[in-house]
C-alpha positions, -999 to +999 in steps of 0.1 A: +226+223+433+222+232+468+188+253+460+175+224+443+187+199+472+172+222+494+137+224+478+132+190+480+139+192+514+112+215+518+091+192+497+097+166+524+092+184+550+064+198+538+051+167+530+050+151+571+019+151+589-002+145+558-023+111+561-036+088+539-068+102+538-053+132+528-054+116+487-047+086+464-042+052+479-010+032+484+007+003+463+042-018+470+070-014+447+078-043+430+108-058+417+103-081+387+122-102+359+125-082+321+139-090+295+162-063+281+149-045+249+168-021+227+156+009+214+151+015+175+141+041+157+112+040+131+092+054+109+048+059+107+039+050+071+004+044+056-012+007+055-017+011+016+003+034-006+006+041-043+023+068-063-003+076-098+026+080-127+012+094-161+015+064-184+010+089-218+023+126-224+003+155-224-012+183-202-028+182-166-064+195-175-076+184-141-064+176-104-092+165-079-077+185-046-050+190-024-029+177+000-052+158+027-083+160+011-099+124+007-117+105-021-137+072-021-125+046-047-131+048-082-131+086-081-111+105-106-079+124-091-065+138-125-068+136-162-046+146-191-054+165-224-071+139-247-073+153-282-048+135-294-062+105-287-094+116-305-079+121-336-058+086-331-093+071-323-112+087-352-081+074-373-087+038-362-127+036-366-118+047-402-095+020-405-123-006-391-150+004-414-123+003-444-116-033-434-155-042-424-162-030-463-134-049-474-145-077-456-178-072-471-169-072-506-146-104-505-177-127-494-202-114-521-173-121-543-168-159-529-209-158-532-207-147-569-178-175-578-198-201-563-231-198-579-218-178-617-185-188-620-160-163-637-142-191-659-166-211-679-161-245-690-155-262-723-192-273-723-206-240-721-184-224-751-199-214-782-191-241-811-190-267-788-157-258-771-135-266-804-114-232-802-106-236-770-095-270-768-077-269-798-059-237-783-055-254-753-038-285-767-017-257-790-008-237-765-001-261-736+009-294-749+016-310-719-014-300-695-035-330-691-004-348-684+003-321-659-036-323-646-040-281-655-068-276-684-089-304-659-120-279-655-130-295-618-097-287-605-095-252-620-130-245-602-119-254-570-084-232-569-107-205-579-129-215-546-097-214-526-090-184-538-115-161-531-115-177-494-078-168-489-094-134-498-118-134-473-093-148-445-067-119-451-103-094-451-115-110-420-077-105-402-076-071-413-110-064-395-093-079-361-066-056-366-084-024-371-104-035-339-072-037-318-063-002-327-098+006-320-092-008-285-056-001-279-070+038-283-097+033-255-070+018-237-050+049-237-081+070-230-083+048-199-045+058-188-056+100-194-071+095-165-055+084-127-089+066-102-080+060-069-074+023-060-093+027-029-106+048-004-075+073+009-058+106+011-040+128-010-009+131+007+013+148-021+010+167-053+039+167-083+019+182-107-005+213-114-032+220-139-013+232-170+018+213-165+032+189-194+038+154-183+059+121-200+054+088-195+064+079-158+068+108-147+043+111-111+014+132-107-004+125-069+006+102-041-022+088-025-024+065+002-051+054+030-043+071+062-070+055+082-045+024+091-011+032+102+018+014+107+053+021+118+083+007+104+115+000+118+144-018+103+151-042+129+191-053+130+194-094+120+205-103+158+176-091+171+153-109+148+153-137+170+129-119+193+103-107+170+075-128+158+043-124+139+014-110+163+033-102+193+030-068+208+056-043+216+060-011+232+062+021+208+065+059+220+057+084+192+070+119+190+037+136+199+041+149+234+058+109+243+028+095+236+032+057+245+012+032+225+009-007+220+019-020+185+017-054+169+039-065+143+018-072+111+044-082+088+083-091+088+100-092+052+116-121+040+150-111+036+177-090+053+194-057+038+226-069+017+244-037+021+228-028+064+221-061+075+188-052+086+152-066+083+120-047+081+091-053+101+059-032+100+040-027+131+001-015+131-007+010+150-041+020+166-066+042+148-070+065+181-027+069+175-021+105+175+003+102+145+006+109+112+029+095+077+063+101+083+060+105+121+089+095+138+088+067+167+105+045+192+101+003+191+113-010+220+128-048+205+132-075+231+169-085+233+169-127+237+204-129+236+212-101+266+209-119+303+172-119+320+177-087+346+159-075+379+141-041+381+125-024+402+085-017+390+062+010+392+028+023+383+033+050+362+006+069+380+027+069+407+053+097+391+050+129+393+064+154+373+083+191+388+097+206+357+120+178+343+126+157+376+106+127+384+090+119+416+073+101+435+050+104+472+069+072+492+048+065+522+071+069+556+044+054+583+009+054+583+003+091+585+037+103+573+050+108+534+078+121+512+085+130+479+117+116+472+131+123+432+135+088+414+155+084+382+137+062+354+141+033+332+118+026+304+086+016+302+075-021+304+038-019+296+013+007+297+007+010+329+043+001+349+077+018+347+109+007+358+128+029+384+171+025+381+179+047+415+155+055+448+138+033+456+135-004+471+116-033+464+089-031+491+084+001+495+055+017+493+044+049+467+012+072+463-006+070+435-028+099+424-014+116+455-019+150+440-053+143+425-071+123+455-089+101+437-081+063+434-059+050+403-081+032+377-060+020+351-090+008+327-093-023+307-062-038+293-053-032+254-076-051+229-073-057+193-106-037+186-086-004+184-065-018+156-077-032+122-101-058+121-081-090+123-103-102+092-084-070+070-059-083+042-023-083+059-032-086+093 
């Protein structure tokens, strides 16, 4: 402790005598009203995702890549063994052309009753139709009273008839074409297309192995939009809203970013009492699915506090201690170790311990070159606001 107290001390000393001329250019510390934010952990997920399930067994005959390699949509990404469903499919066009002959046959047979009918009447019997009536009256006493024996009446049942068979001929064709279609259904589900342009982002399958119904074969997802989810406790939900930005530090070398939440779910957790909100990130994010990261969530309900403010070009880093150049006099400056707070945008940081409203720090005191922070965040590096979800 006393080697370390004693380097700064050299730092400081070290550090008299040098102007401001000497590098970087002076700004106040502030002291300014935040709102306390709490901390939650989340998680960087892809904007679309979909796992491709076989929905018929059989064997992988064909896998379109890897992990991370990318297809355009409508490309095929696997395909199952399909000779079953030939034979199933030659089965059914046999089945059609059965019924289409069928079909066939009844109406020359309707045809054929209607212009040379089958059962001739009295009138056209030889001897004037005596033996028949007489058999008729023998045989079936009570038939006129019953109207059967009326010849007009006989001639149309046999009509209806032959156009019940050509209804039941005519359903067994629409039949045989749904099995005709129901197999060219299933040759559609051999093979899994990507919904839309993405990524391969994992494999549960290989060329060769068997698959069943449901079981999953490639998750694919678009990786050009990311998004970080957090499950966001209930009490805190009063300080999120649609479209607002917030603060978000992924694990890549602390890399701070803005985020804007894109979507809140309707309902809490039963069981952890939590909601889940999706944030977008920007494309230029260094992160990648299943990235962990850091949401800072304003706090409404915890008092309105004064900190102390900032630029974070004003820190300097010596191994892990912060500091900063705090400007003594005119020509006079120290670097005096500062303990931080978190971030409140992307350019300011709070400070807890060592320094006051008022004074004044370096920034770019090491560099000496003028801080330009650049032009403030901007929708443009996130999805278009016109994309589905935004």
């Amino acid at each position: 402790m006393g080697a370390l107290l004693g380097s700064v001390l050299a730092a400081s000393v070290m550090a008299q005598g040098l102007g401001v001329g000497d590098g970087g250019r002076v700004v106040p510390v502030e002291a300014r009203s935040s709102q306390a934010t709490v901390t939650l952990g989340g998680t960087v997920v892809p904007y679309k995702e979909v796992a491709l399930a076989a929905q018929l067994p059989g064997r992988v005959i064909f896998l379109a890549g890897t992990e991370g390699d990318t297809f355009k949509e409508g490309a095929r990404l696997a395909e199952l063994d399909d000779n079953e469903l030939r034979a199933q499919q030659q089965a059914a066009f046999a089945s059609l052309r059965d019924a289409e002959a069928t079909m066939r046959n009844a109406g020359i047979q309707y045809e054929r009753e209607l212009i040379a009918p089958q059962r001739q009447s009295p009138s056209q019997m030889p001897g004037m139709g005596l033996p028949s009536l007489f058999d008729q009256f023998v045989t079936r006493p009570m038939g006129g009273m019953m109207g059967q024996g009326n010849p007009a009446l006989e001639r149309s049942v046999d009509l209806y008839g032959h156009g019940i068979q050509i209804e039941q001929a005519r359903n067994a064709y629409l039949k045989a074409l749904s099995q005709v279609q129901q197999v060219e259904a299933k040759f559609r589900d051999a093979k899994a297309i990507a919904p839309f342009d993405g990524m391969i982002i994992k494999k549960f399958v290989e060329v060769g192995d068997t698959v069943q119904p449901g079981q999953p074969l490639l998750q694919f997802a678009d990786t050009h939009y990311l998004q970080v989810q957090v499950e966001v406790p209930s009490r805190l939900m009063p300080g999120v809203r649609d479209g607002m930005w917030l603060r978000a530090k992924l694990d890549i070398r602390n890399t701070w970013v803005d985020v804007r939440v894109a979507q809140i779910f309707p309902m809490a957790d039963p069981q952890r009492h939590t909601v889940r909100v999706k944030l977008d990130l920007p494309t230029s994010a260094p992160a990648a699915p299943g990235m962990y990261a850091e949401v800072m969530i304003p706090d409404v309900e915890a008092p309105v506090r004064t900190v102390v403010i900032v630029p974070t070009a004003a820190i300097i880093q010596r191994g892990s201690l912060p500091m900063v150049y705090v400007a003594r006099d005119e020509k006079n400056k120290e670097l005096r170790i500062v303990r931080l707070g978190e971030r409140v945008d992307a350019y300011h940081t709070t400070v807890l311990s060592g320094l006051q409203p008022g004074e004044m720090v370096y920034i770019d005191a090491d560099k000496g070159a003028s801080w330009n922070p650049g032009p403030a965040p901007s929708g443009s590096r996130y999805r278009d606001s016109a994309s589905p979800g935004y």
